[in-house]
C-alpha positions as CSV (number, residue, x, y, z in Angstrom):
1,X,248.1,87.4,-96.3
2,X,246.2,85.1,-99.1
3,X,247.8,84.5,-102.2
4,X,245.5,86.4,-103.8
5,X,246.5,89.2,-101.5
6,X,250.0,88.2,-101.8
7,X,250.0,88.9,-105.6
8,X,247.8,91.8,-105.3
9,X,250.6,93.7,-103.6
10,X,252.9,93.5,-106.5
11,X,250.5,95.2,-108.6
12,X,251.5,99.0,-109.5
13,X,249.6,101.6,-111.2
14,X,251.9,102.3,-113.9
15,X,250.3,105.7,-115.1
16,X,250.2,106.7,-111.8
17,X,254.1,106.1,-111.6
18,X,254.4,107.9,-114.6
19,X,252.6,110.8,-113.4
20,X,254.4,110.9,-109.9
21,X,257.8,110.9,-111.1
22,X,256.8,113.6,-113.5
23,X,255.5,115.6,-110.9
24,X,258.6,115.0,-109.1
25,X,261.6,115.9,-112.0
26,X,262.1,119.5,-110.9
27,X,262.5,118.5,-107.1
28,X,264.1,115.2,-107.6
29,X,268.1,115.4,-107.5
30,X,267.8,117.8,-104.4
31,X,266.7,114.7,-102.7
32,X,268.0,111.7,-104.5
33,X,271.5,111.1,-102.6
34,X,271.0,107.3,-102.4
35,X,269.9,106.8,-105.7
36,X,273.1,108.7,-107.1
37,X,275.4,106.6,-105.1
38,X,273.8,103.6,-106.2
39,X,274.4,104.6,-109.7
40,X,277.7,105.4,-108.8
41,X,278.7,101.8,-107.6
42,X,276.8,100.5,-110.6
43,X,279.3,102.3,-112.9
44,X,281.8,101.4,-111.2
45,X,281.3,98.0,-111.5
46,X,281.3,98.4,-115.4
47,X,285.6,99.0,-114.9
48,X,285.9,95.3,-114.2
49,X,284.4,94.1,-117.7
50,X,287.1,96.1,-120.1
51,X,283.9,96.6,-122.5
52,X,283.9,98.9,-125.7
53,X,280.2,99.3,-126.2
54,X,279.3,100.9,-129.6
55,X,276.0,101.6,-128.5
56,X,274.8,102.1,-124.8
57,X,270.8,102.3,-123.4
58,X,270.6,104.5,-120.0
59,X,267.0,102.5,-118.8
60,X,265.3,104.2,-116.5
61,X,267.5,107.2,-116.8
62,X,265.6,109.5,-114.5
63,X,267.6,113.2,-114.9
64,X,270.3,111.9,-116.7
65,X,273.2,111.6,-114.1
66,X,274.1,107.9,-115.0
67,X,273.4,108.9,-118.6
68,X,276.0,111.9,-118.4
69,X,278.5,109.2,-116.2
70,X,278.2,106.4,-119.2
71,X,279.0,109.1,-121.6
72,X,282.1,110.3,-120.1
73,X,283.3,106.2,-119.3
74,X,282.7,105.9,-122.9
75,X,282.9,108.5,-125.1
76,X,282.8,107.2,-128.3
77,X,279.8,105.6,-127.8
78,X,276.1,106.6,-128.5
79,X,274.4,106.7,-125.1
80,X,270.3,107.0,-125.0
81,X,268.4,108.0,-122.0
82,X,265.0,106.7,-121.9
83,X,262.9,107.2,-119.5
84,X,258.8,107.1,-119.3
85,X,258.5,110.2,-117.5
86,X,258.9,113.6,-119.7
87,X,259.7,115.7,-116.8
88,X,262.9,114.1,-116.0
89,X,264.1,113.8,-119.4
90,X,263.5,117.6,-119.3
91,X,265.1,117.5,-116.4
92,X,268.2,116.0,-118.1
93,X,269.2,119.1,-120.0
94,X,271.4,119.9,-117.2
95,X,273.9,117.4,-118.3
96,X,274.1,118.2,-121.4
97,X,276.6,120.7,-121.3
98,X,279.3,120.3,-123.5
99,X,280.3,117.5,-126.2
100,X,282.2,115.1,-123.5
101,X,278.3,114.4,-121.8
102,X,276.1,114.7,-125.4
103,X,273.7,112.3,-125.1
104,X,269.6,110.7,-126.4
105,X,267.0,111.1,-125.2
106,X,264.1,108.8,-125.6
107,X,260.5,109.4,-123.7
108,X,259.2,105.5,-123.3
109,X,257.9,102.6,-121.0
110,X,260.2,100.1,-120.8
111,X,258.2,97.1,-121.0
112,X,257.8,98.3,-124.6
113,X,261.0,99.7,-125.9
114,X,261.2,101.2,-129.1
115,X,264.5,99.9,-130.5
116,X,264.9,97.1,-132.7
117,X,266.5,93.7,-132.4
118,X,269.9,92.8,-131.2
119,X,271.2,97.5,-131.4
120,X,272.5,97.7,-128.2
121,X,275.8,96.8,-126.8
122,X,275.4,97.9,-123.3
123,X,272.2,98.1,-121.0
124,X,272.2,100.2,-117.7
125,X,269.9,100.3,-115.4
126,X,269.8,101.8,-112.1
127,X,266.6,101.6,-109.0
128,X,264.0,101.5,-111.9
129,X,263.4,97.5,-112.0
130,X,261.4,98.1,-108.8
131,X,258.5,99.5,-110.8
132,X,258.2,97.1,-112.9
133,X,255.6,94.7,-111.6
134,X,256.3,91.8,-114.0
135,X,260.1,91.6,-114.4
136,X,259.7,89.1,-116.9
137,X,258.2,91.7,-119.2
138,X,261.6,94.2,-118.9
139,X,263.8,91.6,-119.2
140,X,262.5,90.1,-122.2
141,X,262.4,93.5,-123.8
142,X,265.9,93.7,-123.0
143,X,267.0,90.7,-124.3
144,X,265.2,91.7,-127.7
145,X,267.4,94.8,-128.3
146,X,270.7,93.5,-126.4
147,X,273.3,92.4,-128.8
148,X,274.6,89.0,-128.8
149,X,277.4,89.1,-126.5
150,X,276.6,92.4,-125.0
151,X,276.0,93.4,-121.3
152,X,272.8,93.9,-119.1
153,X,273.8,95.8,-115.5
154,X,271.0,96.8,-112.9
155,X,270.5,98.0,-109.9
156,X,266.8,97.2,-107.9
157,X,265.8,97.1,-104.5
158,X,264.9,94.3,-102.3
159,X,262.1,93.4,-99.9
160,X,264.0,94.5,-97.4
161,X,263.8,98.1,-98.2
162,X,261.7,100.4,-96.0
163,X,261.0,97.2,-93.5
164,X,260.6,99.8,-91.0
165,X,258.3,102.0,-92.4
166,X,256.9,98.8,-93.9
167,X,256.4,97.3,-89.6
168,X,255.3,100.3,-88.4
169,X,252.5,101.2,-90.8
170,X,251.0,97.4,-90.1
171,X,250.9,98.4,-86.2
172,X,248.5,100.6,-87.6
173,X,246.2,99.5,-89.8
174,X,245.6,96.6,-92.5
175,X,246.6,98.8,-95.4
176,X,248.9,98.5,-98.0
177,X,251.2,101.9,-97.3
178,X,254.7,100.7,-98.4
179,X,255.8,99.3,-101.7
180,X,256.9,95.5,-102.1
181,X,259.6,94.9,-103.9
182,X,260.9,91.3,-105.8
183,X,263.3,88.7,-104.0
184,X,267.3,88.3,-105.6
185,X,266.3,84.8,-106.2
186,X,263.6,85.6,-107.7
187,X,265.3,88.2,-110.3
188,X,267.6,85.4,-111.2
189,X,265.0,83.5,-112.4
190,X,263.4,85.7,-114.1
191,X,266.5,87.1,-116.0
192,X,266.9,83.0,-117.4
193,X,263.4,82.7,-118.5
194,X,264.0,85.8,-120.8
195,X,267.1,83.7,-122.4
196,X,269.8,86.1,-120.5
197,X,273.1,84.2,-120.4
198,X,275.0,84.0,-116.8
199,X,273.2,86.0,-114.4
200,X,275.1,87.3,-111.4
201,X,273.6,88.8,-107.9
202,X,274.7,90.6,-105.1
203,X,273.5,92.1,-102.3
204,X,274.6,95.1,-100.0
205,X,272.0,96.4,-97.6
206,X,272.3,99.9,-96.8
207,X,270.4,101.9,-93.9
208,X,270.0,105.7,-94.0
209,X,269.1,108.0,-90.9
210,X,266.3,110.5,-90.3
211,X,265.4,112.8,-87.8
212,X,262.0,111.8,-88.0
213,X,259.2,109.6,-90.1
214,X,258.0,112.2,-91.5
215,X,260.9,113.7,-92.8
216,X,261.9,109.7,-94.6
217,X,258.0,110.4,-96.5
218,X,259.1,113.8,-97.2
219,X,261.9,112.4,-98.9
220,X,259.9,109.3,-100.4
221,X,257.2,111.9,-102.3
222,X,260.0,114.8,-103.2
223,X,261.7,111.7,-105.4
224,X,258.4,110.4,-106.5
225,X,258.7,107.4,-104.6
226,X,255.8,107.1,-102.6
227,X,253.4,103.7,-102.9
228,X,252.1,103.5,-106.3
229,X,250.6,100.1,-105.6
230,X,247.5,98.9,-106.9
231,X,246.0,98.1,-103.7
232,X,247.4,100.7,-101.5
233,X,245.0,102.6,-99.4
234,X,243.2,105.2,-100.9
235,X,241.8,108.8,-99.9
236,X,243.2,110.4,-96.4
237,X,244.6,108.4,-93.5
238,X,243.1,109.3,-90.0
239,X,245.7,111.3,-87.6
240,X,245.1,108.6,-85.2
241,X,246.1,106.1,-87.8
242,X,249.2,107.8,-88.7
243,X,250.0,108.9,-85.0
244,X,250.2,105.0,-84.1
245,X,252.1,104.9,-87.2
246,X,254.7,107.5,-85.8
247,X,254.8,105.7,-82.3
248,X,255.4,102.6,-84.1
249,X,258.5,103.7,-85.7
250,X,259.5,106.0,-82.9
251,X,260.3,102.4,-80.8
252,X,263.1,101.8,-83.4
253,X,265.0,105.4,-82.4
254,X,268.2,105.0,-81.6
255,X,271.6,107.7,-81.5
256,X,268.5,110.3,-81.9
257,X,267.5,109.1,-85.5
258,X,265.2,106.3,-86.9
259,X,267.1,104.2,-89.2
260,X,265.8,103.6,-93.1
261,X,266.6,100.2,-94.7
262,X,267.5,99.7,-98.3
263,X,268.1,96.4,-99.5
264,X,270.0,96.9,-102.6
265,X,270.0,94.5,-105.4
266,X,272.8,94.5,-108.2
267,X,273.0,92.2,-110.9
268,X,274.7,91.4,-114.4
269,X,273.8,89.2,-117.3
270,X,274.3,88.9,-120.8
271,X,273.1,88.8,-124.0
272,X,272.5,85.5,-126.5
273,X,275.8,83.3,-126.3
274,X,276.8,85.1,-122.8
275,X,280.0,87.2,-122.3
276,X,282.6,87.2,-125.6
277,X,285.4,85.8,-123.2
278,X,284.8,84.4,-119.8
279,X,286.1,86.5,-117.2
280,X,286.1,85.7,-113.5
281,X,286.0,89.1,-111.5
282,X,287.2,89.1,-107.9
283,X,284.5,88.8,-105.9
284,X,281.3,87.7,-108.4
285,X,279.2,84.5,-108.5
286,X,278.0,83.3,-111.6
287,X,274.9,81.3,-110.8
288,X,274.1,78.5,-112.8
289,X,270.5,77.4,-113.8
290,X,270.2,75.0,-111.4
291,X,271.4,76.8,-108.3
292,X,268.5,79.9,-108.2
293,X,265.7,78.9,-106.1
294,X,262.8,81.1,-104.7
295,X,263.8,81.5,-100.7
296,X,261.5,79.7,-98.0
297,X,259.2,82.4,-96.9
């Protein structure tokens, strides 16, 4: 792959995001399993910082389920949802049952979020980074309405999520079929160039099982996550494209399922003048400036 083509693959049609996760609201928490229990662990994590956030933004808050957990781990605090698709802020209304889960809700991109400077105590963040094509852009934004002092927590995926699907489709034709998604590294650096203070990373790779390929894809457009890349292929694929597609895939069966990777990224940072007291929590690195480096390819 060129550069050009290298860089080209990062590109994402952001209405068309927009439009597919729209489609997808009503549909989406019949199917979205992984991306609850990655929101899960992300709230959990928020047990080891003893934080009492005044003010808390739900980014990328799809239908609410975080939004509705951050409410109940803090209840006197205002908690927004914003998300850029309407339909799953609609969608949202289900938690909003009773006072304990009241929350915000805010319709808006978030590469251009409308809050003003230094509001927010707390940012969460879960599997939306991925669709942003220029972190830099989302980061910057939040460092504009984080407090100084407060907390950024995020959840992303990898590159290697869907490496499967990713293989198999490139045994069968040229195209671009499978999103590509930012390096850890990479994050980190990002997450510094936007001034946020002591960025920490993790990794946990996780791998689901389907019955077949087409049941993962089934999965991938019920949630709205199918590619939305710029350069993916366009119109309908061939059934002999997709048939050497299936064979492809069908090599890597095993205990009568096809495994599903999902590199899962997790990260923390903070706001101007980084965390109010240092705290070291079992188990995190805090990675100085000079130790994040783009991985050899």
């Amino acid at each position: 792959m060129s550069d050009r083509e290298s860089k080209n693959a990062f590109l994402l049609d952001r209405p068309g995001i927009r439009d597919s996760f729209d489609r997808a609201s009503a549909q989406y928490e019949s199917a979205a399993a992984l991306q609850a229990s990655v929101g899960e662990e992300l709230l959990s994590r928020l047990e080891f910082f003893k934080l009492e956030p005044r003010m808390i933004l739900d980014l990328g808050s799809g239908t609410g389920r975080g939004t509705a957990g951050l409410k109940r781990a803090y209840p006197g605090a205002t908690v927004v949802a914003l998300d850029f698709a309407p339909g799953m802020l609609r969608e949202a209304r289900r938690y909003l049952n009773d006072e304990a889960t009241q929350f915000e809700r805010i319709c808006a991109d978030a590469l251009r979020l409308p809050i003003a400077e230094d509001r927010v105590d707390l940012i969460f963040s879960n599997l939306m980074l991925q669709w942003c094509e220029v972190p830099d852009i989302a980061f910057a934004e939040v460092r504009r309405v984080l407090k100084p002092g407060g907390l950024f927590v995020f959840s992303t995926f990898g590159p290697q999520t869907l490496q499967e699907l990713r293989a198999a489709w490139a045994a069968a034709d040229s195209g671009s079929h499978v999103n590509h998604f930012i390096d850890m590294h990479d994050l980190g650096s990002a997450l510094m160039r936007a001034g946020l203070a002591e960025p920490v990373l993790d990794v946990e790779r996780m791998q689901r099982q389907f019955p077949d390929v087409r049941s993962l894809m089934r999965e991938l457009k019920t949630i709205g996550a199918h590619n939305v890349a710029l350069d993916r292929a366009r119109g309908l694929t061939t059934p002999g494209r997709f048939r050497r597609m299936e064979e492809a895939y069908e090599a890597r069966r095993r205990d009568e399922a096809l495994p599903a990777t999902y590199e899962v990224i997790f990260g923390a940072a903070w706001g101007q003048g980084g965390r109010p007291s240092r705290r070291t929590v079992e188990g995190e690195i805090v990675i100085p400036a000079g130790a994040i480096r783009v991985k050899p390819g």
